[in-house]
C-alpha positions in Angstrom: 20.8 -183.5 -80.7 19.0 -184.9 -83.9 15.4 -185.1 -84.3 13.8 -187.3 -82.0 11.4 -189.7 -83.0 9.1 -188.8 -79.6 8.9 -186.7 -77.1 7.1 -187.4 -74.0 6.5 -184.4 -71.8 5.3 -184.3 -67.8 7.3 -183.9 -64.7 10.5 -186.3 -65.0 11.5 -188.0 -61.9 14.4 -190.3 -61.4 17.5 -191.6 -59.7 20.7 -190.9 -60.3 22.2 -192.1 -57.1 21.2 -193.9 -54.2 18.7 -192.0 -51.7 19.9 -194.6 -48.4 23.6 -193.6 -49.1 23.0 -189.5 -50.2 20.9 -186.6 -49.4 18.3 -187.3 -52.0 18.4 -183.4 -53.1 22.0 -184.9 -54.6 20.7 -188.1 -56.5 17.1 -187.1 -57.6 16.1 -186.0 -60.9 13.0 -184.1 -60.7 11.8 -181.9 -63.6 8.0 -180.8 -63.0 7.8 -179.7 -66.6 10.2 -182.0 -68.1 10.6 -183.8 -71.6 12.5 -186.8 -72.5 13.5 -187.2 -76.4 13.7 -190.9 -77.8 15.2 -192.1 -80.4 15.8 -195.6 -81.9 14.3 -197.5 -78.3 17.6 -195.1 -76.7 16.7 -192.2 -74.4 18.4 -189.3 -76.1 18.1 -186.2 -73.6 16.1 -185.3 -70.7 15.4 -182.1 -69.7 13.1 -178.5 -69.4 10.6 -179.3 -71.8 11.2 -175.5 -73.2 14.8 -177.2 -74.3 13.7 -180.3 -75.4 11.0 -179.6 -77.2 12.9 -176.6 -79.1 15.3 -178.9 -80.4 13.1 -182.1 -81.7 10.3 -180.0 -82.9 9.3 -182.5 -85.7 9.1 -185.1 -83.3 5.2 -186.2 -82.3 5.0 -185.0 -78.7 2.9 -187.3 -75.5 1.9 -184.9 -73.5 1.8 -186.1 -69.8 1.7 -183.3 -67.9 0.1 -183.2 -64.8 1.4 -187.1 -64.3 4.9 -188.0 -63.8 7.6 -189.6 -66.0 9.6 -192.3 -64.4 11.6 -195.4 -65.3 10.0 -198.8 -65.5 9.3 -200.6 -62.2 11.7 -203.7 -62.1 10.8 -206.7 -59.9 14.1 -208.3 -59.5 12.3 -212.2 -58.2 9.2 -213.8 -59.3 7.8 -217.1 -60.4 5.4 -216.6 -63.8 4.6 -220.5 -62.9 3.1 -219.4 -59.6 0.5 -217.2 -61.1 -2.3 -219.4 -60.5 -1.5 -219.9 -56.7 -1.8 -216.9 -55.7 -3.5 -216.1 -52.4 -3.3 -219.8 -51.7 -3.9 -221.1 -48.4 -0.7 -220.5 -45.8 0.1 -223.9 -44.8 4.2 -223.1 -44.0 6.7 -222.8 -47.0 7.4 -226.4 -47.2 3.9 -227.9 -46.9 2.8 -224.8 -49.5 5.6 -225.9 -52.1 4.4 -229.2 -51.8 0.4 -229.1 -52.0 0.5 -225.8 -54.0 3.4 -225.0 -55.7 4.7 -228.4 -57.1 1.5 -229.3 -58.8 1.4 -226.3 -60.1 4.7 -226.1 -61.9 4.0 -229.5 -63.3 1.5 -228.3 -65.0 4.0 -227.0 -67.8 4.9 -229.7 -69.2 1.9 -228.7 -71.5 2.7 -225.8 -74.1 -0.3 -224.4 -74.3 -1.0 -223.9 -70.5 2.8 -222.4 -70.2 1.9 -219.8 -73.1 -1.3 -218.9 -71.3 0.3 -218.1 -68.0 3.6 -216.6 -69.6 1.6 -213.8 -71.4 -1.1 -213.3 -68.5 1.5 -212.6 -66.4 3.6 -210.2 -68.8 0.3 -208.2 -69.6 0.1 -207.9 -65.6 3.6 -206.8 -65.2 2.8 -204.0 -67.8 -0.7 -203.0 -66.7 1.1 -202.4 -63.2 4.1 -200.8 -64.7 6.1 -202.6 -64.5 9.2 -203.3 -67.4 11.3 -205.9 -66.3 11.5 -208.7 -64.2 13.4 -211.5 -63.0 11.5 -214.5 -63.3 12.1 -218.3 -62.3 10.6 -220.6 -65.0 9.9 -224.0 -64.2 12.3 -227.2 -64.4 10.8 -228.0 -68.2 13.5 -226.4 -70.6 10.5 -225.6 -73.2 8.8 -223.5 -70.5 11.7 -221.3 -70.2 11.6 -220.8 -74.3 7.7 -219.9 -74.4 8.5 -217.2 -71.5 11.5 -215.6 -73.4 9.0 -216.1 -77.1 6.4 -213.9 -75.6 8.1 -211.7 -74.0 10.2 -211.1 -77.0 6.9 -210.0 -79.1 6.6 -207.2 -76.6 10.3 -206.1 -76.6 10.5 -206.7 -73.1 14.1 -206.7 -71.4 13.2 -209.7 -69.2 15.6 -212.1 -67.3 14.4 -215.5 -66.8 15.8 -219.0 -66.0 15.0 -223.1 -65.8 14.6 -223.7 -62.8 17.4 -227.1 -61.1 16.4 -229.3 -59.0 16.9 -232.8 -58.5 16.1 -233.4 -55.0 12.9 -232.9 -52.5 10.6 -232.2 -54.9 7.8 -234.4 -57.5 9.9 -236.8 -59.5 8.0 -234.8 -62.2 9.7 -231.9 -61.5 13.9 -233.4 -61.1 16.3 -233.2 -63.1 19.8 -234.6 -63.0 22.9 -232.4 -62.6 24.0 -233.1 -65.9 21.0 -232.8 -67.4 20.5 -229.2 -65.7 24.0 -228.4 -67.0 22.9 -229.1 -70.5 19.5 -227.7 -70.7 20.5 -224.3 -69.1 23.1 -224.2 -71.4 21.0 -224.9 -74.6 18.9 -221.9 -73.3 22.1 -219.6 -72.2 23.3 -220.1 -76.2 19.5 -219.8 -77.9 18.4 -217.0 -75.9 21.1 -214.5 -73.5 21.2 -211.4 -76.0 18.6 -212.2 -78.3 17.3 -209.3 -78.9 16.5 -207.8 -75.1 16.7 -211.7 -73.1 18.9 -212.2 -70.4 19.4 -215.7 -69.4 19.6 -216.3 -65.0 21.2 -219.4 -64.2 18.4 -221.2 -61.6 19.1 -223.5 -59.0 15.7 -223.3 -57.1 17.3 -223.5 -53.9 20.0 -225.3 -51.4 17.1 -227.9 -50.5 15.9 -229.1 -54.0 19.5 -229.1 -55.5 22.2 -231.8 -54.2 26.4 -230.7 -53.8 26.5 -232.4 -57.7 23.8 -230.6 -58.7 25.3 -227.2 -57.4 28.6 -228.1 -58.5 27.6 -228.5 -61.8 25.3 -224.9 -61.9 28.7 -223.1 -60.5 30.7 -224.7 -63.2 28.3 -223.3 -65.8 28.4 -219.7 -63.9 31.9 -219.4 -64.3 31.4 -220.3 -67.5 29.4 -217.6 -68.1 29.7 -214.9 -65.5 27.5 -212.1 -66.9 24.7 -213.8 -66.2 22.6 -213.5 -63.0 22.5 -216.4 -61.1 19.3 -216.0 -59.1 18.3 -218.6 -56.0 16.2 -218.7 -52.5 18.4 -217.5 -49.0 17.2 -217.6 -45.7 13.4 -217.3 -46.0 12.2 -219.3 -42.9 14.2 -220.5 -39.7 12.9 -224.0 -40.8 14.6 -223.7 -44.0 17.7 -222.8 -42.7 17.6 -225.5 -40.2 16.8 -228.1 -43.2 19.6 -226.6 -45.1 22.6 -227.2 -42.4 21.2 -230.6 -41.9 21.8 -231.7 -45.7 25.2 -229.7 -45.3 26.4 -230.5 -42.4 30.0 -229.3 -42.8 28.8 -225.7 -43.3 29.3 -222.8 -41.8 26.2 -221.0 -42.2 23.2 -221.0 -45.1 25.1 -218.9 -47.5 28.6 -220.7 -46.9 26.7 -223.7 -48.8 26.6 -221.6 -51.6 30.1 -219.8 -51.3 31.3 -223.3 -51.4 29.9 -223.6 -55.1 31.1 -220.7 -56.6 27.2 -219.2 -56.5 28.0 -215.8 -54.2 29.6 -213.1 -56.8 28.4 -210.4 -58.9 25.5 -211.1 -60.2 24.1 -213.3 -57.7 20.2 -212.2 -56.4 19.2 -214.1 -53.5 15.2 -214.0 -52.8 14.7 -213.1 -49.4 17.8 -213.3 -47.1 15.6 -212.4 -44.3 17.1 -214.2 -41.2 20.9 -213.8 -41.9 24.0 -213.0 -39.9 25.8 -210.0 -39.4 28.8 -212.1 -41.6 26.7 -213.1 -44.3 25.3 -209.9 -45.2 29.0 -208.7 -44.7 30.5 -211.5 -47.3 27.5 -210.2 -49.8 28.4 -207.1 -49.6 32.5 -208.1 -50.3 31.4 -210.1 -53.1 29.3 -208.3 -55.3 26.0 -210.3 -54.0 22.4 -208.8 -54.0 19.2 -209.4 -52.3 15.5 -209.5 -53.7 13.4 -208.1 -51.1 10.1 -209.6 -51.2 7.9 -208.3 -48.7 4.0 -209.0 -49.8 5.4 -212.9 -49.9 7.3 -212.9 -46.6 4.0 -211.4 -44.8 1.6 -213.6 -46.1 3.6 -217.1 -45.7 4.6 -216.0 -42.2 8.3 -215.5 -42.9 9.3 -212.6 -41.1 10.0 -209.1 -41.7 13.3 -208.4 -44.0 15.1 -205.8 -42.0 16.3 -203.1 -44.2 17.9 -200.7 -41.9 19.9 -203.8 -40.3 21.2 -204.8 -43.8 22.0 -201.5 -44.8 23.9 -201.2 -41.6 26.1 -204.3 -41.5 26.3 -203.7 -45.4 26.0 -200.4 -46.5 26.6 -201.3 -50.5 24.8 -204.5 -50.2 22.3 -203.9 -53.4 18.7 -203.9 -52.3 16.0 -204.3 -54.8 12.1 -204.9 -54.4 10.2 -207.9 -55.7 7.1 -209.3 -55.1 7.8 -213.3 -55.7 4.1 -214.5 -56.9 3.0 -216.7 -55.8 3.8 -216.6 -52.3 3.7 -212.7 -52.5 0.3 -211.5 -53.4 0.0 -208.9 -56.1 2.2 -208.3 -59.1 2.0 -204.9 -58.4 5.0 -202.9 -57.5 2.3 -200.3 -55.4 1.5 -203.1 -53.3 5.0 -204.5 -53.0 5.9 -200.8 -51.9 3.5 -200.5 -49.1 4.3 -204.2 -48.4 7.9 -203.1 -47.9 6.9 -200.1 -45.8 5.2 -202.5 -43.3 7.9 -204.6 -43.3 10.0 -201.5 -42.4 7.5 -200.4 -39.3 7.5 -204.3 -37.7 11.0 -203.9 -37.1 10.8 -200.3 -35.6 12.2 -198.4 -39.0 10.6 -196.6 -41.8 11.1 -196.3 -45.0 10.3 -192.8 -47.2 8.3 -192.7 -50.0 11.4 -191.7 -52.7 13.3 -194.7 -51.0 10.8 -197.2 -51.6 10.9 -195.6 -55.5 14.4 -196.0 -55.5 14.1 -200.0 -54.6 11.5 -200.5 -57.1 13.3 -199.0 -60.4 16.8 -197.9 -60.0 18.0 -200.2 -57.4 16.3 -203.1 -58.8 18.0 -202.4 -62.1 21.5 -202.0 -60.5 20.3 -205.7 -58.2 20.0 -207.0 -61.7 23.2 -205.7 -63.1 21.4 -204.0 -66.0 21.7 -200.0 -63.9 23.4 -199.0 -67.4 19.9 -200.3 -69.3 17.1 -199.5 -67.3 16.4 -198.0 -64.0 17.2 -194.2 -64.8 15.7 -191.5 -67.1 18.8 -190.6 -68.2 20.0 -190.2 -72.0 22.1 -193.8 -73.8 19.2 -196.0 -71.5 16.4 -197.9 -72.8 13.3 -195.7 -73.2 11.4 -198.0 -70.7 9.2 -195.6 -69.0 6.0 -195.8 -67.0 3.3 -192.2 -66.8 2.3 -192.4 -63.3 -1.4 -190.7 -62.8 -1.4 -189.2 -59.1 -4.8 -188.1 -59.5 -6.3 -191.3 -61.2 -9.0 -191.9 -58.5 -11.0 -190.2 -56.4 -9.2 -190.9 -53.6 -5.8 -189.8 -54.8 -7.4 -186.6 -56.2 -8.3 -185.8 -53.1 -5.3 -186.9 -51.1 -2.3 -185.4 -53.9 -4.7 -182.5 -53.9 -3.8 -180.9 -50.5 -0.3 -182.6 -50.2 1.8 -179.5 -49.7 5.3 -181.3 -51.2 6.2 -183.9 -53.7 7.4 -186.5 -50.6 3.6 -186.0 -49.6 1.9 -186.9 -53.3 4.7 -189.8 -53.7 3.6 -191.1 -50.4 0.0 -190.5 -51.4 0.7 -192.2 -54.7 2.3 -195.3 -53.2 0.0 -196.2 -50.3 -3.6 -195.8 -52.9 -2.0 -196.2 -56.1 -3.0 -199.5 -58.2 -2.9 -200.3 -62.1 -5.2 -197.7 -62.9 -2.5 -195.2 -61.6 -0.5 -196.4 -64.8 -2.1 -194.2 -67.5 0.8 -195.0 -70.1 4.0 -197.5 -70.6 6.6 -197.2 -73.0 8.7 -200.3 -74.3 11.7 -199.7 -76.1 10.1 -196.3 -76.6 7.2 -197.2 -78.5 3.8 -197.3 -76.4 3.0 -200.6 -75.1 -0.8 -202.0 -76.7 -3.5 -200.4 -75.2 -5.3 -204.1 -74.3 -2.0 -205.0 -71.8 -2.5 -201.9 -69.8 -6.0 -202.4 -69.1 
């Protein structure tokens, strides 16, 4: 190994595997006092810190220990538009698009105000821990630019899209399907691998796009099939009903996007709460994922995404957590945890502490299509890593104090933790400002 540039040292946890499909004694890294070597924004080893630190010994050492060492959270759907609407009243989704959500978004047509709420929400996502993020812009082409400009000044691996629409929404806020063609592509070419950007091609949903409209986004996808392609599934009954009746030739809700060219690898579909036992099956066969987002399916009355039902019908469906601001209610990945082990209890399931880790870092990584970046403490990924305090407040003192196993402090960890449980995150390696994490 050469000479690292830094060496962080605590106790190193991480997935190698997935926890749902393998004893997690078989796909958990777990290092109490481990060390992971960085070089050049690369993770370069991980390991005892006795080794580690014996072979980098120039290197400046950040010594975490007592805290644990894990990759960055990654919340695979949410809207940095909606960042002002959060906690807004629950009127139903359609009523809340339209006297919430709309007005919002066209409130970025103004530079200034799109700058403001890209880096507010950034410095959130960091304070909270979390690294990366899919993220729906708003129809306005320049709003996707400032997003990917401030995120860049950060070094933050961050995948974001313009929003298409061109139907059902503020005449403010439609484009044509030509026009959303062009403009995604103009971003696609100025910004996917520039520096850490990844471009997500973003029809908002089946409702606000028209059969030209989708067309036209599937035609660019295939033109360009690295990219995510990110959209709504199945969030309300009433949605789906809305959908069948503007495609009335279709099978099912996810058949009108099959019929586009939209279902593939790649593909993250928000929600995809009330779906068959076929749709979750033709996900699986083609490569599809799904962005849980349990914090915004509570609060707008949507229903309970049932994870053990998925992972039944689809055992290699990818899972990842999200926490879809506005209509979820915290940016936080601790709260979108807990919000996904309600979710699990409503429908008669749980879900362990390590498993709801897994969803918010490794799986949402491999829901993203970026598992060989991110996701893993694991040497040749990007050193994006979060120090995670379990003693950080009173309460957690106390409650990791007499927990007799690691399950016990994670679980501990997860159901009190908040941003001041993130002591430390590292972009790229280098140690994010101290002003974003506060």
């Amino acid at each position: 190994m050469t000479a690292a540039q830094r060496i962080l040292r605590g106790h190193v946890l991480s997935f190698h595997g997935d926890p749902f499909a393998a004893p997690v004694e078989e796909v958990l890294t777990s290092i109490e006092d481990g060390a992971i070597a960085i070089e050049g924004g690369q993770i370069i080893a991980v390991g005892e810190a006795c080794d580690i630190i014996g072979q980098g010994a120039a290197a400046p050492s950040d010594d975490h220990r007592g805290k644990f060492l894990m990759p960055g959270f990654v919340d695979t759907h949410v809207h940095y538009p909606q960042v002002d609407i959060i906690g807004a009243v629950n009127t139903g989704l359609a009523d809340w698009l339209e006297r919430y959500t709309f007005p919002a978004e066209m409130a970025f047509s103004v530079e200034d105000h799109a700058r403001s709420a890209a880096r507010f929400m950034l410095d959130r996502l960091m304070a909270g821990g979390v690294t990366t993020a899919a993220v729906y812009s708003t129809v306005h082409e320049r709003a996707a630019d400032i997003f990917f400009e401030e995120s860049a000044k950060d070094d933050l691996l961050m995948v974001c899209g313009k929003v298409c629409m061109d139907r059902n929404a503020p005449d403010a806020l439609l484009d044509t399907p030509q026009h959303a063609y062009d403009a995604s592509k103009a971003l696609i070419e100025r910004w996917h691998g520039s520096g850490r950007a990844h471009y997500a091609v973003t029809p908002r949903f089946a409702i606000t796009s028209t059969a030209e409209q989708l067309e036209a986004i599937g035609a660019l996808w295939a033109e360009y099939p690295d990219l995510v392609m990110q959209t709504h599934l199945s969030e309300q009954r009433a949605e789906i009903e809305t959908v069948l009746s503007l495609f009335p030739d279709a099978q099912d809700y996810l058949s009108v996007y099959e019929r586009f060219g939209l279902v593939g690898p790649g593909a993250v579909f928000g929600h995809a709460i009330h779906l068959s036992q076929s749709e979750r099956q033709r996900m699986q066969e083609r490569g599809a994922a799904v962005a849980h987002c349990p914090t915004s399916n509570e609060f707008l009355s949507s229903g309970a995404f049932n994870l053990a039902a998925t992972r039944a019908d689809a055992p290699d469906l990818s899972i990842g957590l999200a926490s879809d601001v506005g209509g979820g209610t915290s940016l936080s990945m601790f709260e979108t945890m807990r919000g996904a082990y309600r979710a699990a209890l409503r429908n008669g399931t749980q879900v362990t502490p390590l498993e709801m880790l897994y969803l918010a870092t490794a799986g949402g990584a491999k829901v993203l299509g970026l598992g060989k970046k991110i996701g893993q403490v694991a040497p040749h990924r990007d050193a994006d890593i979060i120090v995670l305090d379990p003693k950080a407040t009173p309460d957690l003192a106390r409650l990791t104090g007499v927990a007799e196993a690691l399950e016990g402090i994670l679980m501990a960890l997860i159901m009190l933790g908040d941003d001041r449980a993130v002591s430390a995150v590292y972009v790229s390696g280098e140690r994010v400002r101290a002003e974003a994490v506060q």
